[in-house]
Backbone as a printed PyTorch tensor [residue, N CA C, xyz], in Angstrom:
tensor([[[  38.0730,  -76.1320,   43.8900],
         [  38.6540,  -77.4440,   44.0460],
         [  40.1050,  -77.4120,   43.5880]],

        [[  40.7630,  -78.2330,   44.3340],
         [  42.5560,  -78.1150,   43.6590],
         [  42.9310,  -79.1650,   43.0930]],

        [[  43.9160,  -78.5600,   42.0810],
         [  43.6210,  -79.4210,   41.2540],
         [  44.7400,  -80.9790,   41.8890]],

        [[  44.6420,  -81.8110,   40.6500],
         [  44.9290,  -83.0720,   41.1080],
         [  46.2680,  -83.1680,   40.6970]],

        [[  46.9850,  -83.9900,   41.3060],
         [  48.8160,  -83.7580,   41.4280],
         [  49.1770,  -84.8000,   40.1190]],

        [[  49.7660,  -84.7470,   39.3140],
         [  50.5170,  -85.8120,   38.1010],
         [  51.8940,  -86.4810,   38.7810]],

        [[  52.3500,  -87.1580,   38.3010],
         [  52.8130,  -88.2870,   38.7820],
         [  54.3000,  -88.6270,   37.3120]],

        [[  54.7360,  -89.6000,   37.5640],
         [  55.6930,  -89.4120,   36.1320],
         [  55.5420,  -91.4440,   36.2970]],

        [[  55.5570,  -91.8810,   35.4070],
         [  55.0310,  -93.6430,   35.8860],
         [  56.6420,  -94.0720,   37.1290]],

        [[  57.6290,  -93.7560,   36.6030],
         [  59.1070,  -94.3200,   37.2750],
         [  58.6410,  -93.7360,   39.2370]],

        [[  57.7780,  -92.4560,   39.0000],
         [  57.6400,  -92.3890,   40.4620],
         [  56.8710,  -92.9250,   41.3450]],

        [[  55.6720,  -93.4560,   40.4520],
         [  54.7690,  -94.0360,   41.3000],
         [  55.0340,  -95.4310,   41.5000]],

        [[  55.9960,  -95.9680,   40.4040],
         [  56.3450,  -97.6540,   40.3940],
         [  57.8270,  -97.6120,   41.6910]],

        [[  58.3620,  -96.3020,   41.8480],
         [  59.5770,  -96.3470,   43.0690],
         [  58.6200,  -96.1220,   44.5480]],

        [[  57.1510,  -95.8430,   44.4170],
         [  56.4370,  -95.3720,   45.6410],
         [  55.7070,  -96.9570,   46.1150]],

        [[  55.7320,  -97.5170,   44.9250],
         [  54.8410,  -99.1120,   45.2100],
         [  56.0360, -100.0760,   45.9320]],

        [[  57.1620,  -99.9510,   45.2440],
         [  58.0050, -100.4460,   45.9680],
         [  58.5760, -100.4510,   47.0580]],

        [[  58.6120,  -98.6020,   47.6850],
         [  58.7200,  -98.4120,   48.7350],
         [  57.5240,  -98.6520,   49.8200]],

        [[  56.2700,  -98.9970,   49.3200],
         [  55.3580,  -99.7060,   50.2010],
         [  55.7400, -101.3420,   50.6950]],

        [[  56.2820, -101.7430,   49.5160],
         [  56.4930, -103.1120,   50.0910],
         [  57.1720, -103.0750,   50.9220]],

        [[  58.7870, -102.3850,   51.3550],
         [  60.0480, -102.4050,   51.3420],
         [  59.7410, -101.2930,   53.3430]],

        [[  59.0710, -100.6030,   52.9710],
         [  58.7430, -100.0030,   54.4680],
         [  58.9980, -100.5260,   55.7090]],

        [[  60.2350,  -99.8010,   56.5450],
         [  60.0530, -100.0910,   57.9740],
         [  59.7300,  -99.5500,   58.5270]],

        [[  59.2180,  -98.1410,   58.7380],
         [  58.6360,  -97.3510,   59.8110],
         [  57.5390,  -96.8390,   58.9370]],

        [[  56.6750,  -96.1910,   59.7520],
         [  55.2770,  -95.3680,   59.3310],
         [  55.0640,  -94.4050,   58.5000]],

        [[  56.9460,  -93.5440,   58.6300],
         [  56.7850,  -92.4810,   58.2210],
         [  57.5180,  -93.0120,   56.8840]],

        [[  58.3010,  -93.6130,   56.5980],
         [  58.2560,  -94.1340,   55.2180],
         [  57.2250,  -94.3920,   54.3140]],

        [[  56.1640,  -95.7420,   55.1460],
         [  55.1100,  -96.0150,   54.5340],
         [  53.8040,  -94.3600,   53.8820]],

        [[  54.0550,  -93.6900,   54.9100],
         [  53.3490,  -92.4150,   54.7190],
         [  53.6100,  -91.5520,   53.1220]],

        [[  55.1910,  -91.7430,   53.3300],
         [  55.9320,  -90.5830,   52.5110],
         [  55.5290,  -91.5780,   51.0520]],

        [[  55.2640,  -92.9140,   50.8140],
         [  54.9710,  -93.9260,   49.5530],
         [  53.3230,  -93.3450,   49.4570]],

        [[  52.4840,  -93.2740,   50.7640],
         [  50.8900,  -93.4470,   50.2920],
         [  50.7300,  -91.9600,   49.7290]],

        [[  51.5950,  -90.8120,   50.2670],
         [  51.5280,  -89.4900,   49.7460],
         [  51.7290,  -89.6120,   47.9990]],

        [[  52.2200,  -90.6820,   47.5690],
         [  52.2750,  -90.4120,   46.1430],
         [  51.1830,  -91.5190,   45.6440]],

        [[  51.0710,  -92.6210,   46.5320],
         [  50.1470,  -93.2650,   45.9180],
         [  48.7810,  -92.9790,   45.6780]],

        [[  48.0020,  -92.4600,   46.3300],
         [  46.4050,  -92.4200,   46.8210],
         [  46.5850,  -91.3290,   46.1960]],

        [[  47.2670,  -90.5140,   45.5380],
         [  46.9040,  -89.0170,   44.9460],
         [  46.7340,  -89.9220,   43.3650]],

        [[  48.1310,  -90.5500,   42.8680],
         [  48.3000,  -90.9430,   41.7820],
         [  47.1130,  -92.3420,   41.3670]],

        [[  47.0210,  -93.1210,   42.1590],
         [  45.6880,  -94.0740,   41.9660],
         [  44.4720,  -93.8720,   41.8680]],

        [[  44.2870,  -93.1790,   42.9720],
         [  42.8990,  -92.9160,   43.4700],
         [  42.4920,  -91.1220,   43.3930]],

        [[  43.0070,  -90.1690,   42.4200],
         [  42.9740,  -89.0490,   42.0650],
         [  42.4900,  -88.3760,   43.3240]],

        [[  42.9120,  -88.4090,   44.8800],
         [  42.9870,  -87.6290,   45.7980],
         [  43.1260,  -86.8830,   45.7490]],

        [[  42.7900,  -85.0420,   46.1890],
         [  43.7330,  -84.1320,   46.2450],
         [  44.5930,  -84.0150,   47.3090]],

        [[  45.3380,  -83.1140,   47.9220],
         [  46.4080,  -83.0060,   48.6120],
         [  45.8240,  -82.9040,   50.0340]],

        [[  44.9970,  -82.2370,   49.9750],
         [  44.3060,  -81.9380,   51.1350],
         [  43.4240,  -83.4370,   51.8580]],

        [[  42.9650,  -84.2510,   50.6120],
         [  41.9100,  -85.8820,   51.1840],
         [  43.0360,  -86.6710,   51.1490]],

        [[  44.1310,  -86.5600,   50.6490],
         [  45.4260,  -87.1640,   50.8400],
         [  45.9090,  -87.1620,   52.4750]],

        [[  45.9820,  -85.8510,   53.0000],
         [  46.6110,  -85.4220,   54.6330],
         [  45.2190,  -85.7790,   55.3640]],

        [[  44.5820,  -85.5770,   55.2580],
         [  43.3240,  -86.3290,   56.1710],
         [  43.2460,  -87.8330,   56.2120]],

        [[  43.5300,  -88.0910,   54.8640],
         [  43.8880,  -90.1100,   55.2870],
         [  44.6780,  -90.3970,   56.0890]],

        [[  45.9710,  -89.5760,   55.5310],
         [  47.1610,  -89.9880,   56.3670],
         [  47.8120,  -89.4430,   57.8010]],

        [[  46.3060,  -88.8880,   57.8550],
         [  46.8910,  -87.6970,   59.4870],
         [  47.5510,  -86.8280,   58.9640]],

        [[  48.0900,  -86.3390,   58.1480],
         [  49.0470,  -85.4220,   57.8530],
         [  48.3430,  -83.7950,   57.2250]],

        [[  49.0380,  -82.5550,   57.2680],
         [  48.9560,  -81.9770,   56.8550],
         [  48.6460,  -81.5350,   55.3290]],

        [[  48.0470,  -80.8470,   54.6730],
         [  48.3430,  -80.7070,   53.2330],
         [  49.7650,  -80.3620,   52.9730]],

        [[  50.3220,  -79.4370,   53.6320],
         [  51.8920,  -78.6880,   53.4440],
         [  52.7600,  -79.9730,   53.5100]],

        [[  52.4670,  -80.7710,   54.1080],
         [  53.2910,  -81.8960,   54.6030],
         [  53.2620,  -82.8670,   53.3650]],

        [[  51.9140,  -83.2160,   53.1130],
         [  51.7440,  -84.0080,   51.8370],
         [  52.7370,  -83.4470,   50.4770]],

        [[  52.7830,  -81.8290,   50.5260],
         [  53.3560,  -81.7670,   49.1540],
         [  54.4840,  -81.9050,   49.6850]],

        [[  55.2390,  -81.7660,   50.6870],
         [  56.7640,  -82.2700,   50.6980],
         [  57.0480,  -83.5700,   50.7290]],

        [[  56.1910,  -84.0360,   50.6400],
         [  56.2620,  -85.6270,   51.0740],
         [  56.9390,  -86.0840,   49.1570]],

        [[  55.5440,  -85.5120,   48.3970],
         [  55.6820,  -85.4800,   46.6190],
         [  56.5380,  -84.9570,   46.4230]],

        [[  57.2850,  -83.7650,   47.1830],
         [  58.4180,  -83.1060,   46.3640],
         [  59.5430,  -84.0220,   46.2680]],

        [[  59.3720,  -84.6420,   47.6030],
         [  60.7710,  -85.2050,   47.7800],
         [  60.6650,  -86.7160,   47.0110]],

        [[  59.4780,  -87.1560,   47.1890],
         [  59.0930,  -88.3480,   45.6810],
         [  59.6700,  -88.1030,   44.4220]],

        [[  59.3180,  -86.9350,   44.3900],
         [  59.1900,  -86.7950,   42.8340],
         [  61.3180,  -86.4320,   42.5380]],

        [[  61.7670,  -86.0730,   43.2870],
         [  63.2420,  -85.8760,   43.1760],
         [  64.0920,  -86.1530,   44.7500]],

        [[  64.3830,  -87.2430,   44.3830],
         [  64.7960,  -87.6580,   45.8340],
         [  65.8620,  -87.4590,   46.5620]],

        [[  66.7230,  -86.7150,   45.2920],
         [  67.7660,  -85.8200,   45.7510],
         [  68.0580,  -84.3950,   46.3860]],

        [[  66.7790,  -84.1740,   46.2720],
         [  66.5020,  -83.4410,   46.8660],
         [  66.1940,  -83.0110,   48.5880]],

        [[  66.9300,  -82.6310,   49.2320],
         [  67.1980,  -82.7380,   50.9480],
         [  66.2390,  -81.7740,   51.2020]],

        [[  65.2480,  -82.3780,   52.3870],
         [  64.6060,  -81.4200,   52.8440],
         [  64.9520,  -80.2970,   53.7130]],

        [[  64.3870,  -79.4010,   53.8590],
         [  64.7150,  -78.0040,   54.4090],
         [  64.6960,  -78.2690,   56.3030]],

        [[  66.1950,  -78.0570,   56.6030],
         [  65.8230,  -78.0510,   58.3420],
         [  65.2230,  -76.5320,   58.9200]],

        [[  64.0650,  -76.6080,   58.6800],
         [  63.2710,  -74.8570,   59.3700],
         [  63.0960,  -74.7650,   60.7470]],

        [[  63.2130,  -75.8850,   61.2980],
         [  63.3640,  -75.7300,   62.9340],
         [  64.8220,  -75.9090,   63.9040]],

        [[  64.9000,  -74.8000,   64.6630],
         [  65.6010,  -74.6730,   65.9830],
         [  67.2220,  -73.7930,   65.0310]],

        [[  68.0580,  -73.7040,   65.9880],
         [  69.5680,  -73.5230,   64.9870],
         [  69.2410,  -72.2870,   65.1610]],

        [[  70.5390,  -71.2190,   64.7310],
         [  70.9030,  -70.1670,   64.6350],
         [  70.4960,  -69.2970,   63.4960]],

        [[  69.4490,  -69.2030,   62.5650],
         [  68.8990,  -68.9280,   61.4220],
         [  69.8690,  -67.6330,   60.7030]],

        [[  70.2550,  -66.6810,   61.5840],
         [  70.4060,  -65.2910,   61.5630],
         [  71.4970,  -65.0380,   62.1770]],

        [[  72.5400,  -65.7870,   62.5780],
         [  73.9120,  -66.3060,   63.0080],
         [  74.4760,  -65.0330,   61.7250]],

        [[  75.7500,  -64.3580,   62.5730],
         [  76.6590,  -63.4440,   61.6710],
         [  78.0880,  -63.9470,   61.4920]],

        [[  78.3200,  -65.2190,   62.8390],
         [  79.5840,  -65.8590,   63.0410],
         [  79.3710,  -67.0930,   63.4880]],

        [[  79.8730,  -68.0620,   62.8800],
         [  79.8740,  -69.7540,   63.5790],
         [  80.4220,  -69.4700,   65.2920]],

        [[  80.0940,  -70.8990,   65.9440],
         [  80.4480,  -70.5950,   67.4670],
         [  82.1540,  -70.4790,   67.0120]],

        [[  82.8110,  -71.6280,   66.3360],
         [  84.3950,  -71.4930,   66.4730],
         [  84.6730,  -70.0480,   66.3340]],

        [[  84.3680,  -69.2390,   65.4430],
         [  84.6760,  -68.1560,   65.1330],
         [  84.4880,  -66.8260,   66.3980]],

        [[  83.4260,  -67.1330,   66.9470],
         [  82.8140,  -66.5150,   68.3760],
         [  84.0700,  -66.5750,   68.9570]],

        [[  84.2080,  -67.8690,   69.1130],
         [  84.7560,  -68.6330,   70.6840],
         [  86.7250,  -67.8630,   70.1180]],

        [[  87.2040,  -67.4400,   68.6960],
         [  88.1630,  -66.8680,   68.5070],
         [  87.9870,  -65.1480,   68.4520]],

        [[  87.1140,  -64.9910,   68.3760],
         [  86.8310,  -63.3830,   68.5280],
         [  86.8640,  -63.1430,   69.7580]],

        [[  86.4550,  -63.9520,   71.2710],
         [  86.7210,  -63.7680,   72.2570],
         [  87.9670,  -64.6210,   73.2940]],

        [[  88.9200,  -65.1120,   72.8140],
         [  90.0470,  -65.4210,   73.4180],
         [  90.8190,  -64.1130,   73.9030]],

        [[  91.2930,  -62.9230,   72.9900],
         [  91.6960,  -62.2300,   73.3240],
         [  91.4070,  -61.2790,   74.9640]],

        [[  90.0890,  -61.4350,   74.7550],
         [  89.2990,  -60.9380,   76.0300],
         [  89.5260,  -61.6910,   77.3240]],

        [[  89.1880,  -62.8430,   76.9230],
         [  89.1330,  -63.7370,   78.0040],
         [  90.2060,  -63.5400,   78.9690]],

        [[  91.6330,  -63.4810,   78.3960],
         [  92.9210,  -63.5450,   78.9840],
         [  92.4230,  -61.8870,   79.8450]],

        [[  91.8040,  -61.1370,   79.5190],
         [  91.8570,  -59.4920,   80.0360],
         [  91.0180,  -59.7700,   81.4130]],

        [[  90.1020,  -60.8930,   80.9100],
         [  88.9700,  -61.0170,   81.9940],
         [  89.3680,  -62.1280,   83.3720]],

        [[  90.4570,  -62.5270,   82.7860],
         [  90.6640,  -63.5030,   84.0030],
         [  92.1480,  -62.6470,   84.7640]],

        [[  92.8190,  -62.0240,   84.1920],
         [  93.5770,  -61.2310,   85.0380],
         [  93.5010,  -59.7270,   85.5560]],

        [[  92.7220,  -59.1880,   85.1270],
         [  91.5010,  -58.3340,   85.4800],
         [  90.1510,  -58.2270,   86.7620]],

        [[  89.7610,  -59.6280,   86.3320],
         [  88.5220,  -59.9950,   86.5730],
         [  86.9250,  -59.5360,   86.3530]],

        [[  87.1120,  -58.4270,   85.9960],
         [  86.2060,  -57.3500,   85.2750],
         [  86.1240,  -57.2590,   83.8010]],

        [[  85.1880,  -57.5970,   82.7700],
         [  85.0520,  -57.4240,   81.4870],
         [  83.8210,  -56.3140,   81.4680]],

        [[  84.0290,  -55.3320,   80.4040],
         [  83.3960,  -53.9840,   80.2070],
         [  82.8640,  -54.6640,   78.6750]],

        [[  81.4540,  -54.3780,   78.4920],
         [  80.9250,  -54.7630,   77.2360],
         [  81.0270,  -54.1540,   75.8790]],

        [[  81.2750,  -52.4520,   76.3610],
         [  81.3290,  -51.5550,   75.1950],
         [  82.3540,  -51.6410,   74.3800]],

        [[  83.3480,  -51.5050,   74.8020],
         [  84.9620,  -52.4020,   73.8900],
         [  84.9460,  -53.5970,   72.8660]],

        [[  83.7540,  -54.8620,   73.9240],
         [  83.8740,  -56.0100,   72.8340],
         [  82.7660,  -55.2860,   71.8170]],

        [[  81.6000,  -54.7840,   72.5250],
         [  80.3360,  -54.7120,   71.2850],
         [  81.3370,  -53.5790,   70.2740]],

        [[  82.0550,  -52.7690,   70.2680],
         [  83.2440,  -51.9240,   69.2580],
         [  83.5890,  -52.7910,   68.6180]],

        [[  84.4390,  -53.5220,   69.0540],
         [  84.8260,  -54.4740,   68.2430],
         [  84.3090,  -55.5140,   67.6330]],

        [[  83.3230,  -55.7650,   67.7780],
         [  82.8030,  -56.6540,   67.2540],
         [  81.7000,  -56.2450,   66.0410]],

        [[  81.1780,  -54.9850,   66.1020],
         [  80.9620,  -54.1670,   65.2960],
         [  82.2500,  -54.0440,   63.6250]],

        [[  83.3780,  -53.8870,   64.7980],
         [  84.2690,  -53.6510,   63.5090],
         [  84.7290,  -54.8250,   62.8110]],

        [[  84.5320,  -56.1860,   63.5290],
         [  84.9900,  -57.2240,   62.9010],
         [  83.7610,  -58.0530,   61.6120]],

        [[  82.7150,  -57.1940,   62.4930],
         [  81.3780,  -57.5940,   61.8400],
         [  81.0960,  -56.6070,   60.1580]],

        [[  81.9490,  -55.4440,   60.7390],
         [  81.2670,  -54.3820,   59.4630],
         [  80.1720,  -53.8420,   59.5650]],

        [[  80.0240,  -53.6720,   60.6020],
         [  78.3670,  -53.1880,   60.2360],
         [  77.7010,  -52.9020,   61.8080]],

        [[  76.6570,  -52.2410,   62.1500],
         [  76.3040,  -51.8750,   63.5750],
         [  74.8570,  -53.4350,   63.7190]],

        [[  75.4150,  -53.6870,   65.5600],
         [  74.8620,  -55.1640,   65.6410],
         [  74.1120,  -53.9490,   67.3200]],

        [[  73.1230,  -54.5720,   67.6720],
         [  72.8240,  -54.5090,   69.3100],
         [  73.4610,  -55.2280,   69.9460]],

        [[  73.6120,  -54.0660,   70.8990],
         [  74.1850,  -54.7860,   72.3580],
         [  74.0170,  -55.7890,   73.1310]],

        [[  72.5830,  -56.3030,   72.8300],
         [  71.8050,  -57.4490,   73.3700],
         [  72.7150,  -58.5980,   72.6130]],

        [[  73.0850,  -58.6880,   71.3850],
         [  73.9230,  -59.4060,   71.1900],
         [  75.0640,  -59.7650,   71.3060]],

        [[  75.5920,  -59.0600,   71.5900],
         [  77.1450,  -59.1440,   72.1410],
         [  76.7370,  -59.9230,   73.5310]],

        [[  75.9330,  -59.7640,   74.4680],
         [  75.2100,  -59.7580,   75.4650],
         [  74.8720,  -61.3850,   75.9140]],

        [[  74.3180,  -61.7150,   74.3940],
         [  74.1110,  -63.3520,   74.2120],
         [  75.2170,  -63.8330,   73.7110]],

        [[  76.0330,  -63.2410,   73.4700],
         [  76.8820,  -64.1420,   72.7920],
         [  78.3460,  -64.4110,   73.5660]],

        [[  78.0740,  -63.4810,   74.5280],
         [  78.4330,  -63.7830,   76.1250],
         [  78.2780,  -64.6190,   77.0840]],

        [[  76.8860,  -65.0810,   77.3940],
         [  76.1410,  -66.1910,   77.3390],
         [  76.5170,  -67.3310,   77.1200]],

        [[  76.5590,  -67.1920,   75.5300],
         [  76.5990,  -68.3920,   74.7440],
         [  77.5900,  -69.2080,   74.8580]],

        [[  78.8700,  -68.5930,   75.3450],
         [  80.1790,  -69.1280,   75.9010],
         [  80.7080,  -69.1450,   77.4410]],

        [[  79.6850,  -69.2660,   78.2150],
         [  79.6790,  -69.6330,   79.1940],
         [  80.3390,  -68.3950,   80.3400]],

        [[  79.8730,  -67.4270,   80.0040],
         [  80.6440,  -65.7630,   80.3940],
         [  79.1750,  -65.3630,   81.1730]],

        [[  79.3500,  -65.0300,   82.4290],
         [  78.2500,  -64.4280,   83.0460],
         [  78.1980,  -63.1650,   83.6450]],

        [[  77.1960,  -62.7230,   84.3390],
         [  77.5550,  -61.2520,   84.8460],
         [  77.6140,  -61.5580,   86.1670]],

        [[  78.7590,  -60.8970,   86.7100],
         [  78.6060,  -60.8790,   88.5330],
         [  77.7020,  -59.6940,   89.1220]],

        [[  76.9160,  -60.6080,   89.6210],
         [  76.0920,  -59.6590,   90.7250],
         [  76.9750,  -58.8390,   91.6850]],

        [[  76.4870,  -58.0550,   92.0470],
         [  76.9930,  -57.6210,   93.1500],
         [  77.2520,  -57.8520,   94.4530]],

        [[  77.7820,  -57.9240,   95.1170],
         [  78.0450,  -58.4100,   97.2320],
         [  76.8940,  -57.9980,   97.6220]],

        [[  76.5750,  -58.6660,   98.6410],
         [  75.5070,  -58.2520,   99.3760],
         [  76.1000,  -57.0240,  100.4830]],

        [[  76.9240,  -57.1300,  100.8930],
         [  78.0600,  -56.3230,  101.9390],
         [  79.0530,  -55.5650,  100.9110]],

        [[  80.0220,  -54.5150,  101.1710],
         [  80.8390,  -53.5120,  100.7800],
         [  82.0390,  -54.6310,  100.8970]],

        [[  82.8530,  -54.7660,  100.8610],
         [  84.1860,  -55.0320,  100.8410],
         [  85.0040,  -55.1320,  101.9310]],

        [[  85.0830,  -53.2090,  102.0620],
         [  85.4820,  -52.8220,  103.5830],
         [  84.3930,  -52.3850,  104.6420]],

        [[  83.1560,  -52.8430,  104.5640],
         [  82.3610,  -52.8200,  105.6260],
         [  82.6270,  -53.1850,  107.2230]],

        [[  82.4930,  -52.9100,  107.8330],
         [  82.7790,  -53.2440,  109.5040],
         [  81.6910,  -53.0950,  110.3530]],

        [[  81.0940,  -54.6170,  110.2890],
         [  79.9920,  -54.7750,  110.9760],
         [  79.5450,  -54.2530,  112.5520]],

        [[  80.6340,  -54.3220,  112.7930],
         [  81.4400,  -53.7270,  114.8370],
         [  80.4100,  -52.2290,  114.9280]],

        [[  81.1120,  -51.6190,  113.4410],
         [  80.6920,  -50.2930,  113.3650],
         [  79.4640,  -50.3500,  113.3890]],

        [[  79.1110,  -50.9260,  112.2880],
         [  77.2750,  -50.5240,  112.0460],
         [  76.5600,  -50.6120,  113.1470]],

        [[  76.7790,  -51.9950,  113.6990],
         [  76.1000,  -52.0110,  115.0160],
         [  75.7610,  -51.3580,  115.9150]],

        [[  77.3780,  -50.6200,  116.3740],
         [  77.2580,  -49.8320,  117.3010],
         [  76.4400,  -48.6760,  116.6600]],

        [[  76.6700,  -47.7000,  115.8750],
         [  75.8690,  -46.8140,  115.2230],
         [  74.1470,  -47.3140,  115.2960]],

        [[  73.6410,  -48.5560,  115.2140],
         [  72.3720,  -48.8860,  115.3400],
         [  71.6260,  -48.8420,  116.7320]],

        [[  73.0270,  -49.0970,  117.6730],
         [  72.2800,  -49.0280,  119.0080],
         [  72.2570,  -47.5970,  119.6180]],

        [[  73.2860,  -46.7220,  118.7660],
         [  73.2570,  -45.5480,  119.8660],
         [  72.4700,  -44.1210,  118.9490]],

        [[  71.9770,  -44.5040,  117.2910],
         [  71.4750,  -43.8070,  117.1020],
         [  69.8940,  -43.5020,  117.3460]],

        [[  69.2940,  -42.3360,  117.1520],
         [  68.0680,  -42.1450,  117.9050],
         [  66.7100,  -43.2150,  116.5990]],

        [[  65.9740,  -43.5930,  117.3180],
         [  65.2080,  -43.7710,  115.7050],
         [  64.4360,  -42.7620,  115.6830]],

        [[  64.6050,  -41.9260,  114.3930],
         [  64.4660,  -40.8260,  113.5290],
         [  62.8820,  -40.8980,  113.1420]],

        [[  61.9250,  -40.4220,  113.0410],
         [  61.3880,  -40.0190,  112.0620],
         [  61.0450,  -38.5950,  112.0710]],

        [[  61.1200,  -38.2570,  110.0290],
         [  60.8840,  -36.8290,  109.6840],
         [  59.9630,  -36.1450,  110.9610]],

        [[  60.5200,  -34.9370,  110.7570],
         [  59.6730,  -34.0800,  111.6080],
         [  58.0290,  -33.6490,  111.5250]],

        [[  57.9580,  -33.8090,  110.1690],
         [  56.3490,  -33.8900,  109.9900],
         [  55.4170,  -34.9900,  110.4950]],

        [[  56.2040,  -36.1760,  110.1660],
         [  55.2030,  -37.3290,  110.6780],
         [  55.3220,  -37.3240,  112.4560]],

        [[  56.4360,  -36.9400,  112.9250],
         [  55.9790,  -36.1420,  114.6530],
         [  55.1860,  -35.8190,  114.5620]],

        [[  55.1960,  -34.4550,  114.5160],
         [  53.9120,  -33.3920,  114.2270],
         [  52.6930,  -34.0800,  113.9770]],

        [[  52.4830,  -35.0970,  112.6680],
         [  51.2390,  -35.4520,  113.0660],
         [  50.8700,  -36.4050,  114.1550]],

        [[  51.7660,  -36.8600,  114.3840],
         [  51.0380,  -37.7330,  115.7980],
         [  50.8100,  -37.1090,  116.4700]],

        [[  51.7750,  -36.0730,  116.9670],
         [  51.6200,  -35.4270,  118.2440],
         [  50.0070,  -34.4470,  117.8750]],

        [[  49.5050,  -34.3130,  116.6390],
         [  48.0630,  -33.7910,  116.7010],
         [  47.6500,  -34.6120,  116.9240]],

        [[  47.0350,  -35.7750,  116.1940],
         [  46.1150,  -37.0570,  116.4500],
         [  46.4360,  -37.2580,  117.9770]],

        [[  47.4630,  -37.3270,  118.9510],
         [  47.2380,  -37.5220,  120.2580],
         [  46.2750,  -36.5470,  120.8780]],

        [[  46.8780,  -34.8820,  120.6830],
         [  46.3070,  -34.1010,  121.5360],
         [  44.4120,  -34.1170,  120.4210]],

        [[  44.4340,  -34.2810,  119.8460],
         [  42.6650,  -34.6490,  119.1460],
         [  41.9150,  -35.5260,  119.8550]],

        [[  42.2940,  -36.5660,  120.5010],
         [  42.2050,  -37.9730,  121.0730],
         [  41.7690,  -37.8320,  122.3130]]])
């Protein structure tokens, strides 16, 4: 059994108040998380089953009761593992940019070098890669056609060449006929 959560009196008399004082649900929630433990000796766990809520949820609910200065943790979405803010990105690649628009061709191994060296330290290529991406930099596919292709040509070459096949797959037809 776990044990039962203590309370300090100033927190449970700021949790009664915030029951009265409640405009949304999740307020009223974040007051009954301290109340029904502290009144009614709930544990944390018959606490999140009253309230729909999680146990994990319930104790953040008390943490943040119990010290309200305390800011909760944003653990979802965002860059967790970020080595450079975007401004900083978006100045590590100006220099390039100008290469890539009068150029028109950007080569990856140069920036991932450098960016290695600005970083200190060895990063994957996949990142440089996204972070390419991330600023609105894409890869050009290739043409479907050559450049200097000349369709005139191909054509003619299509009508006057023989259609080919290897000499073996002759050979076998020409058995399967004379078998036949």
């Amino acid at each position: 059994m776990s044990r039962k959560p203590k309370f300090e009196p100033h927190v449970v008399e700021s949790a009664k108040v915030q029951v009265s004082e409640a405009k949304t649900v999740a307020e009223m929630r974040a007051a009954q998380a301290v109340l029904l433990p502290a009144l009614c000796g709930l544990s944390r766990d018959q606490t999140g089953t009253c309230l729909g809520l999680s146990s994990s949820r319930v104790g953040q609910l008390q943490a943040q009761a119990r010290n309200p200065d305390l800011k909760p943790k944003n653990t979802h979405g965002g860059r967790r593992r970020e080595r450079m803010t975007i401004e900083e990105e978006k100045a590590f690649l100006e220099p390039w940019e100008h290469e890539a628009k009068t150029a028109g061709v950007i080569i990856v191994p140069p920036i991932h070098q450098a960016l290695e060296k600005s970083l200190g330290g060895k990063i994957h290529v996949s990142q440089v890669y996204r972070m390419l991406e991330r600023h609105g930099w894409r890869k050009v596919a290739p043409d479907s056609t050559h450049p200097k292709a000349k369709p005139e040509v191909q054509d003619a070459w299509k009508k006057n060449s023989r259609k080919w096949l290897p000499k073996r797959l002759n050979r076998r037809k020409r058995r399967e006929k004379s078998r036949a």
